[in-house]
N, C-alpha and C positions, 0 to 999 in steps of 0.2 A: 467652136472653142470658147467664144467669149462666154456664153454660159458654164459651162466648164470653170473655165477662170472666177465666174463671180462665186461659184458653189464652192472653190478653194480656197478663196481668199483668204476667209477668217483663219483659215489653220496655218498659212505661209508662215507666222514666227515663231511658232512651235520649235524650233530647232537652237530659236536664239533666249532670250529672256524677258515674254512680255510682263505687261505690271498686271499685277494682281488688285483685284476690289475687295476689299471687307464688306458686311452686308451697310451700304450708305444709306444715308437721311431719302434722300430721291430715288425712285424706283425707275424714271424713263428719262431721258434726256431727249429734248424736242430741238434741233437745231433748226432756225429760221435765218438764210443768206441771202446776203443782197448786197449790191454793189454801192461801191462808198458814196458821198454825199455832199452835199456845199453845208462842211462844220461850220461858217458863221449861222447859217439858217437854220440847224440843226440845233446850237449849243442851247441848252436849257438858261439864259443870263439869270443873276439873282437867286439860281438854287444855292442849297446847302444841304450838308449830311443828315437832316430830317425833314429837308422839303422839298419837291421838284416845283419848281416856275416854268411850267410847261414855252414853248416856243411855237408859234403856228405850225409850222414844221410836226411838232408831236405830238399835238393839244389832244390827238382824238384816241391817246393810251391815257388817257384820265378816268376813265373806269376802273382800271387798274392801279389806282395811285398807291394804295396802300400796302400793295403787294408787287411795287414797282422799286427797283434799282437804275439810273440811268449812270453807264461810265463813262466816260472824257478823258481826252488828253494823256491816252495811252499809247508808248511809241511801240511801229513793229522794227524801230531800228534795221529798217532797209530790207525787209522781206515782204511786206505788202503797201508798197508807192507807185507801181506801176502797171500798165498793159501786162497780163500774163503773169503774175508776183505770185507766189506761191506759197504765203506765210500767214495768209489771211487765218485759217484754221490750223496749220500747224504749227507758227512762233517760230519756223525756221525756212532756211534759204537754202539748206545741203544737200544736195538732191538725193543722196543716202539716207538721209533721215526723214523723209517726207512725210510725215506720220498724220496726218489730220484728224482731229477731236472725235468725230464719231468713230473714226475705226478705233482709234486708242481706249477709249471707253469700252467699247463692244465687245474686243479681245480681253481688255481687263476685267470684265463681267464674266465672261466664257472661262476666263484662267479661276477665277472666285467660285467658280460652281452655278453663274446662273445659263441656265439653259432655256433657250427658245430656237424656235424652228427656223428664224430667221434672223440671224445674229445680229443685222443693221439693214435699213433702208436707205436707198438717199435716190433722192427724188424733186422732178420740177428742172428748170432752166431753159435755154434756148440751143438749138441744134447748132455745133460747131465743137471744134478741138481746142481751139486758141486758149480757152479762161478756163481752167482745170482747179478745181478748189478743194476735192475730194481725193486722200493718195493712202495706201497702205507704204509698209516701206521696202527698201529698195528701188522708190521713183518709182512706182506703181499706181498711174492714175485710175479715179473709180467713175463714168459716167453715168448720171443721174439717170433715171428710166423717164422719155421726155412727156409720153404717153398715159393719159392718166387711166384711159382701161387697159391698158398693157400694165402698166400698177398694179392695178385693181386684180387682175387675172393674174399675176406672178405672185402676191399676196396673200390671197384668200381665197383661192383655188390652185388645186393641180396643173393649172397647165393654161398656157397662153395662145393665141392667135384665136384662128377661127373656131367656132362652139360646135364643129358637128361632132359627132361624135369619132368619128376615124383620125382625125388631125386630133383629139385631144387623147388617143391612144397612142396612137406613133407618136406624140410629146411626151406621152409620160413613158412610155418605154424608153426612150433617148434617155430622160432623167434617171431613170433607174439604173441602164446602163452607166453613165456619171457616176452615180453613186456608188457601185460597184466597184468599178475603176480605185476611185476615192480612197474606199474601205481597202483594196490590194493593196495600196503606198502608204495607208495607216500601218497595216501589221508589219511592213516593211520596214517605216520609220521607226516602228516599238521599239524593236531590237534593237537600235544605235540610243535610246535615251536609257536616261536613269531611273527610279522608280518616280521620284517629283514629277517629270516630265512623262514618264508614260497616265500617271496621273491623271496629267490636264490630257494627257489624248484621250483617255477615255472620256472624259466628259464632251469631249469636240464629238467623240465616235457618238456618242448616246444624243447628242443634238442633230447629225447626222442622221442618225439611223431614227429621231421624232420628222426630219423631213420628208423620209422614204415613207414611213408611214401617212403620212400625208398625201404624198403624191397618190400613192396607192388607194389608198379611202376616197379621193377628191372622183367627184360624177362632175365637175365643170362649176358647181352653186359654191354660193360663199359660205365660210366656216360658220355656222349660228346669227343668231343675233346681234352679234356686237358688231356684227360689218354692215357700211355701209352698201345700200345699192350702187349696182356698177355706175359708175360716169358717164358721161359722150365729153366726146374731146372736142375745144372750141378751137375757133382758129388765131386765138391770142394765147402766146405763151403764156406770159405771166397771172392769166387769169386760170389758166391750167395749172398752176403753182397753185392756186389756191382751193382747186380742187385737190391736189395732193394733197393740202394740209389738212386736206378732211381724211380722207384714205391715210394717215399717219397717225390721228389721233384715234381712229378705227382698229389699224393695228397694235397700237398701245391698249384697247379695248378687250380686244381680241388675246392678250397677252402673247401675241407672236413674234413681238420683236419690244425690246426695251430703248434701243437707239434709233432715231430718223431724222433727218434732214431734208428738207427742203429747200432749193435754191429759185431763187427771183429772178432772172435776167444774170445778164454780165456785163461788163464793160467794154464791149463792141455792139455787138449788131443786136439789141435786143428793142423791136418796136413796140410802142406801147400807144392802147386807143380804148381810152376808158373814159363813159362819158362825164366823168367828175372835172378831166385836166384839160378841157379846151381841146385846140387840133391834135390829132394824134402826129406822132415822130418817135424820131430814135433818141429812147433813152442817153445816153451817151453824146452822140453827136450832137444832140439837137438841143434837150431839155440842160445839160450840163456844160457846155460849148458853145453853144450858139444863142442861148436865149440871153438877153441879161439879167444882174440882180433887180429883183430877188427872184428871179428863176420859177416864175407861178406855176411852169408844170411840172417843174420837180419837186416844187413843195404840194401841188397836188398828187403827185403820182406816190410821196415818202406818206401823206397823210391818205390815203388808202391801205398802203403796206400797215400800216399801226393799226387800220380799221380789219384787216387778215388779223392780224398780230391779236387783235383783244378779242376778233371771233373765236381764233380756236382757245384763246383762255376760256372764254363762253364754255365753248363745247368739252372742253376737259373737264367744268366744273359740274357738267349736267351729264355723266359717264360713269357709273360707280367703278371702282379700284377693281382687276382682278385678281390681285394678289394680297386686299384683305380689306379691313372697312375704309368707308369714306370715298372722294372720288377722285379718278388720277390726276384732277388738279392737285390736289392734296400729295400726292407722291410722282409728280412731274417736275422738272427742270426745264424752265422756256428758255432760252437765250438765244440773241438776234445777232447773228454776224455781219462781219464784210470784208470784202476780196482785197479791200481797200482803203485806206481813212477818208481824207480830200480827197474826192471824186474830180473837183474843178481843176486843181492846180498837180492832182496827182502824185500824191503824197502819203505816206505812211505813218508820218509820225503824230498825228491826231484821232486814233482810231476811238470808235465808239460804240457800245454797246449797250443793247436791251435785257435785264435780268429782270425773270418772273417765273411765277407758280409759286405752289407749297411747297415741292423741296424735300418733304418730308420734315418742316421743320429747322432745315440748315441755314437760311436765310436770316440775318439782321432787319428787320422792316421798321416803317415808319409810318403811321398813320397820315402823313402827309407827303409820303414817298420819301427817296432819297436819293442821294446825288454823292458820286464818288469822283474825283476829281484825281488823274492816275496821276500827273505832275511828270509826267516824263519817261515812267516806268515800264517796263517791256510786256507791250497786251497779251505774249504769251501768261501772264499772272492772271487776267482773265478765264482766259482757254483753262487755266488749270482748279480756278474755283471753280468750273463746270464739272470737271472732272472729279476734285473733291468731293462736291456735294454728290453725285453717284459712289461714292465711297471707293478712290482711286487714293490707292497709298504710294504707291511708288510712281513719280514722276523722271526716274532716268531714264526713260525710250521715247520720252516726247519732249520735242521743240530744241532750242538752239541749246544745245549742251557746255557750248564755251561761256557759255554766261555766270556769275556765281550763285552761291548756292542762296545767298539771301533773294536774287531775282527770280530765281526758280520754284515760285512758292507762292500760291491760292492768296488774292488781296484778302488781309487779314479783316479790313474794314465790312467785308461782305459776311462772311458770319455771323451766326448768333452767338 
């Protein structure tokens, strides 16, 4: 059934009013998460709105200066300061509302007419229930795929587990069945909507009915050339993250999906043994809690994440678009989350973020980067210039809605 469930997801809000996308500046949005951080060691000191002063902490996204945003000092006003906080990507705490940035985009894509076979990825983290960062709504958690060739093989072939050929028949029949299923509670729902809404279902049915075909056509190989070779799975979580990030920019490649995520670790049990940070230990317990300032394996382990972070800009910029010229750096949206602000004192109200890529052009840039100082104001404004910049007009079905209407609104300073 949970396969079941992830092949429905996207269409649960059909019933009520998702937002809708015009065609935006960015053509993919790349979500990159990670659990929050020691902001003294982090804060970029001495920037300003056309320069970054890099911090040890960040020094190794200096390749990307020019086409670099760093944000600070954005509050989640008590939805992401603690163990299990749930407002890291959503900008809210209602467990009714739980809506987090990639699905909101995804849906909003799907309502606008863009159609892919696979509405959104989200992928990477460490095995466990506790830290959940990914939610459709209704308090509907979404967990990551931990697996980078179970990725791989959910992705870019018909059908997952073992490659003989009898297990990859009775999976794709299961799926077909699925879809079937799926298609009976479509023509069901028709009839209860209006013409607007039977609208968007049809475009959910024809993205649907591009999976089935897929299932169908798939002999077990990856779709063409844009996919990477399959992975082997290490025995470090978070270096399997970064195999994901390859397998995400692959399906951005591939034009099979326009939204993915990738998550880093979380703020329990995520161990880390890389040979950059000295002894390995738990993220969390060890490098955040236990070591003292300045914390040298956490500022080793955040200057690897930045070294992920500016490879897959690499690899987005060396990928032609396949949705028209140029390469999907050029019509991608990078931005770097967290579950959390203060990682140390466990806190929310210092969140901070990583803005990068072309955009498609939506971006304000600075030839010596730039640095946006949020001063207080609710990082759901972040989450929603992400959204913007994928050409997201209607911001009512996402994040804390008791808030006003001036807070509810894309940082005006990140635009061009």
């Amino acid at each position: 059934m949970a396969g079941l469930a992830a092949v429905a997801a996207p269409f649960a809000p059909l019933l009520g009013k998702p937002a809708r996308a015009a065609i935006g500046p960015a053509k993919y949005l790349l979500v990159f998460h990670t659990p929050g951080t020691d902001v003294d060691a982090w804060s970029p000191r001495g920037s300003s709105d056309s320069e970054i002063v890099f911090s040890e902490m960040t020094a190794p996204l200096e390749p990307l200066r020019e086409d670099l945003l760093l944000f600070e000092k954005f509050d989640s006003l008590g939805t992401a300061g603690q163990h299990g906080a749930v407002g890291g990507l959503t900008g809210s705490q209602d467990w009714n509302r739980l809506y987090s940035l990639d699905q909101f985009v995804a849906d909003a894509l799907a309502a606008g007419g863009v159609s892919t076979s696979i509405p959104s990825v989200i992928l990477g983290s460490v095995p466990g229930e506790d830290q959940r960062s990914f939610w459709r709504p209704g308090g509907n958690p979404l967990s990551p795929i931990l697996s980078p060739r179970a990725a791989f093989e959910a992705i870019f072939t018909g059908a997952t587990g073992p490659r003989d050929d009898g297990a990859v028949d009775a999976l794709r029949a299961r799926r077909e069945r699925s879809i079937a299923l799926l298609q009976g509670e479509f023509e069901s729902i028709a009839s209860r909507l209006g013409e607007a809404e039977r609208t968007k279902l049809g475009l959910h049915a024809d993205s649907l009915n591009s999976v089935l075909r897929r299932i169908q056509g798939s002999s077990g190989a990856p779709v063409g050339e844009c996919a990477s070779d399959a992975p082997t799975d290490t025995d470090s979580d978070i270096e399997n993250s970064s195999l994901h990030l390859d397998l995400a920019i692959s399906a951005f490649a591939c034009d099979t999906t326009r939204v993915a995520a990738v998550q880093f670790g979380h703020h329990q049990n995520t161990q880390v043994a890389l040979p950059t940070i000295g002894s390995p230990g738990n993220w969390h317990n060890d490098f955040m809690h236990s070591d003292p300032a300045p914390r040298a394996r956490l500022i080793a382990t955040e200057r690897w994440l930045c070294e992920q972070f500016v490879a897959a800009a690499n690899r987005l910029k060396a990928l032609p678009s396949p949705t028209g010229s140029g390469t999907l750096w050029d019509e991608t949206l990078m931005i770097w989350t967290r579950d959390m602000g203060d990682g140390i004192s466990h806190a929310g109200d210092d969140m901070r973020f990583v803005i990068s890529g072309g955009a498609g052009g939506y971006l304000q840039k600075s030839a010596r980067g730039r640095y946006i100082d949020g001063r207080g104001a609710p990082h759901l404004q972040v989450l929603l210039t992400a959204a913007e910049a994928m050409g997201v007009e209607d911001f009512s079905a996402f994040g804390d809605t008791s808030l006003p209407a001036s807070d509810r609104v894309a940082v005006a300073g990140a635009r061009a």
